[in-house]
N, C-alpha and C positions, 0 to 999 in steps of 0.2 A: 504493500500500500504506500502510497504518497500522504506525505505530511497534508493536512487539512488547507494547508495556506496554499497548494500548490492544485487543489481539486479544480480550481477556477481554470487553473490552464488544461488541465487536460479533460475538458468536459466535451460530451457526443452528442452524437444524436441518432436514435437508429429506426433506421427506415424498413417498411415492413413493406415483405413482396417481394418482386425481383429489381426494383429500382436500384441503380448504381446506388451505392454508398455515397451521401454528401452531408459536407461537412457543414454544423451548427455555426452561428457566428462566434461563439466561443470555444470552439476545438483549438485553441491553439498548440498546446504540448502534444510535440507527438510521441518519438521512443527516447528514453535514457535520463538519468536525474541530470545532467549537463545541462538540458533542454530547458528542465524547469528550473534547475538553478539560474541560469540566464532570463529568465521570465520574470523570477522576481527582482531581481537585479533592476531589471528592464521599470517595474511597478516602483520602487525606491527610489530610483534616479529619477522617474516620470514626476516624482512628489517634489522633487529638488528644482528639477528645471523650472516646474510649474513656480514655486515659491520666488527663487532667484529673478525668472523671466520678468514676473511683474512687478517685483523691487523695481529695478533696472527700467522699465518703462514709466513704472509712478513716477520715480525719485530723481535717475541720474538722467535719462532724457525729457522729464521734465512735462510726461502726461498731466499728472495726478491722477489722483483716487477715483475721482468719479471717472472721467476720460479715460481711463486705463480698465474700471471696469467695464463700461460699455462698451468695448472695444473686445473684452474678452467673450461679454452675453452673446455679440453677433457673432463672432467666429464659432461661439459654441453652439448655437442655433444653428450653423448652418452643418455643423460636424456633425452634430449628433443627427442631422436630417439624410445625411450622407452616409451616418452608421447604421440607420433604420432601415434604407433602402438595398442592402446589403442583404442577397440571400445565403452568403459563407462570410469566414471571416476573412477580412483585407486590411494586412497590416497596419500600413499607415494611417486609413483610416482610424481603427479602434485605438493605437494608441497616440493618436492626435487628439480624438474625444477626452481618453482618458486628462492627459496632460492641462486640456482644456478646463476640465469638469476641475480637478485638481485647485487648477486656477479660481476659479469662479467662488468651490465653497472655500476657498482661502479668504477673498475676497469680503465675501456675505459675514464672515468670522471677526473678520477686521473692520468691517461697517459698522457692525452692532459696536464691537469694543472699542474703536477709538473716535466713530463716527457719533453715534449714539452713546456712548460712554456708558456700555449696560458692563454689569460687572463678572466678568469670565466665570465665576460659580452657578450664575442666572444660566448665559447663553450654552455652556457645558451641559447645564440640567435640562433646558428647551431643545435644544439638537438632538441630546440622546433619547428625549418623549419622543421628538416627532419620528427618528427612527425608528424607535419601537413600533410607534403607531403606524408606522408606512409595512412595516414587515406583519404586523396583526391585520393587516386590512390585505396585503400581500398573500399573507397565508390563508384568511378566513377564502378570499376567490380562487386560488389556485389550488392550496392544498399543499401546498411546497413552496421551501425556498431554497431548493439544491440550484446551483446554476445550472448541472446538468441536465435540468427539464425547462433549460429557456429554448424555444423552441416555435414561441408565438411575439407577437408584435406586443402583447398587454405584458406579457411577462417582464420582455427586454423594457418596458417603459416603467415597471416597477425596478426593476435591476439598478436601471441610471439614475433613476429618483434616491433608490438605498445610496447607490455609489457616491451620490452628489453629498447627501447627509452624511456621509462616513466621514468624507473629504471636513467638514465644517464642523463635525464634531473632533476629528483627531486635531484641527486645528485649536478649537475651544481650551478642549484635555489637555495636549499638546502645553500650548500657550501656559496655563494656567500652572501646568506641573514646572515647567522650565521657567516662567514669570515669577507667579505669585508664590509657589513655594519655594522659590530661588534654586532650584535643581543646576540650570544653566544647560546650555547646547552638549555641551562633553559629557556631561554626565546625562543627559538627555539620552544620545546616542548609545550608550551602554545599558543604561534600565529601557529601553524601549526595545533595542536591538535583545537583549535580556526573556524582556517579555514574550517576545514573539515565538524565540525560541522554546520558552516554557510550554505555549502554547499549543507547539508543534509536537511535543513531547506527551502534552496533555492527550495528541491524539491516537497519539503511537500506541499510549496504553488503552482507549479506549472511550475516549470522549466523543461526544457527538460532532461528526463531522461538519455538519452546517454552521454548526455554533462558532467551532474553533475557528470557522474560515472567517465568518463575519470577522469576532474579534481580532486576530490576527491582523485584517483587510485594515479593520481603522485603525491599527498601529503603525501600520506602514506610512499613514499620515504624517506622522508626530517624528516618526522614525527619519524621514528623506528630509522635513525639516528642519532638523537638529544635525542632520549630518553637512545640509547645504548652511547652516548657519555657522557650521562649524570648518568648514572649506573655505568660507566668504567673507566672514567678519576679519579685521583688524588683527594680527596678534597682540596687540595691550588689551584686547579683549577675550583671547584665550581662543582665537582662532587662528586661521593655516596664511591668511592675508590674502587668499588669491582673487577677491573679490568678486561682484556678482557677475561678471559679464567672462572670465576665465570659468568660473564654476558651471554657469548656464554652457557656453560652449561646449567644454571639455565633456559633459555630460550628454550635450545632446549626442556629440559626435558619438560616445559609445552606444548611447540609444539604438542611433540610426546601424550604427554596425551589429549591435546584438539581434535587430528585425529582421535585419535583412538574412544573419546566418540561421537563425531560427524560421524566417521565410522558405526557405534554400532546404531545409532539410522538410519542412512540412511538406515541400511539395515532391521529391523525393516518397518521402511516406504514403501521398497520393497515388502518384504513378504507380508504384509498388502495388499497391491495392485493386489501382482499375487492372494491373496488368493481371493480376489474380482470376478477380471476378470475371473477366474476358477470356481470358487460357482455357 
């Protein structure tokens, strides 16, 4: 079995009859823990870029807040319209969404708390209701929330909805453990990085796999921004110095390279397959 955190990526879809085999928009893992090690890699960094990206557009070229949000709603309106009409998965697409989405509930996180001045234990406790509430109303219609039964258009728009409040809640959590209980980015990166792995341990022996993934899922928040806060900041502040625009970079470039080698063997894994069912 694969660790709970990794179920996301290697989720199917199976067609009944003699129709070829085709792939879910979330099949992404196909064979070898390599695959999904680089998958999550891939989910981590996507949380870093996102955070670093839109510093760097609020602050150092000089959008702001608002301008820099609505700049991320439209692109994410038009990704996520682009990931809907998707009947497999296509790389850049899904994780441009992701990165996006990332962005956005960064954003909504940072509205309420510096915009609105609502106090990070409020916005922490409201994010993680409305998540529940989205996965209880999630569940009550479907009956599941394995990703491995997204498979309809209602599902995947509860998926993105959870995924968006995951993003806005690890930022809240996040924030508030690294903020207000003075944790700091370094040590941020350690109990988060910490956590995830307990998680994944949690599953090993026998925990509920849906469960583990979620929480793991909103860790990964807190986790890629403690590690890009920790890449980017200053060192008199206990960071690496290499600022937001080295850190965004550096990180895209691996992105783009881990999609594309994890694309490369997907479709590999494909071919294999049609050449089977065909023979």
């Amino acid at each position: 079995m694969y660790p709970a955190i990794f179920e996301f990526f290697s989720a199917s879809q199976e067609i009944s009859g003699a129709r070829r085999l085709e792939q879910t928009r979330y099949r992404h893992a196909e064979q070898g823990s390599g695959s999904h090690a680089c998958l999550l890699v891939i989910k981590i960094m996507s949380t870093t870029v996102g955070e670093t990206g839109a510093d760097y557009l609020a602050v150092h070229v000089g959008l702001g807040t608002a301008v820099t949000g609505g700049i991320m709603i439209s692109l994410l309106v038009v990704a996520l319209l682009l990931q809907l009409r998707m009947r497999r998965y296509v790389p850049w697409i899904y994780w441009l969404t992701v990165v996006l989405v990332s962005v956005v509930g960064t954003q909504v996180t940072d509205a309420l708390t510096d915009g609105l001045e609502i106090s990070l234990y409020i916005s922490t406790a409201a994010f993680a209701a409305a998540l529940a509430a989205t996965f209880a109303v999630w569940y009550r219609i479907e009956r599941t929330l394995s990703i491995r039964t997204i498979v309809t258009m209602r599902r995947e728009l509860f998926y993105w909805a959870a995924v968006l409040l995951t993003f806005a809640l690890g930022t809240a959590a996040g924030d508030l453990a690294t903020e207000a209980f003075g944790l700091g980015f370094n040590l941020g990166v350690i109990i988060f990085g910490a956590l995830i792995a307990t998680i994944a341990l949690a599953y090993y022996v026998g925990a509920d796999a849906v469960l583990t993934f979620w929480l793991a899922y909103i860790l990964t928040r807190p986790l890629g921004a403690s590690l890009g806060d920790l890449l980017s900041q200053a060192r008199d502040y206990g960071g690496f110095g290499l600022g937001t625009v080295y850190t965004s970079l550096g990180f895209l470039v691996v992105i783009i390279g881990l999609v594309i080698f994890i694309s490369t063997g997907a479709n590999g894994v494909r071919s294999q397959a049609v050449t089977k069912e065909t023979a």
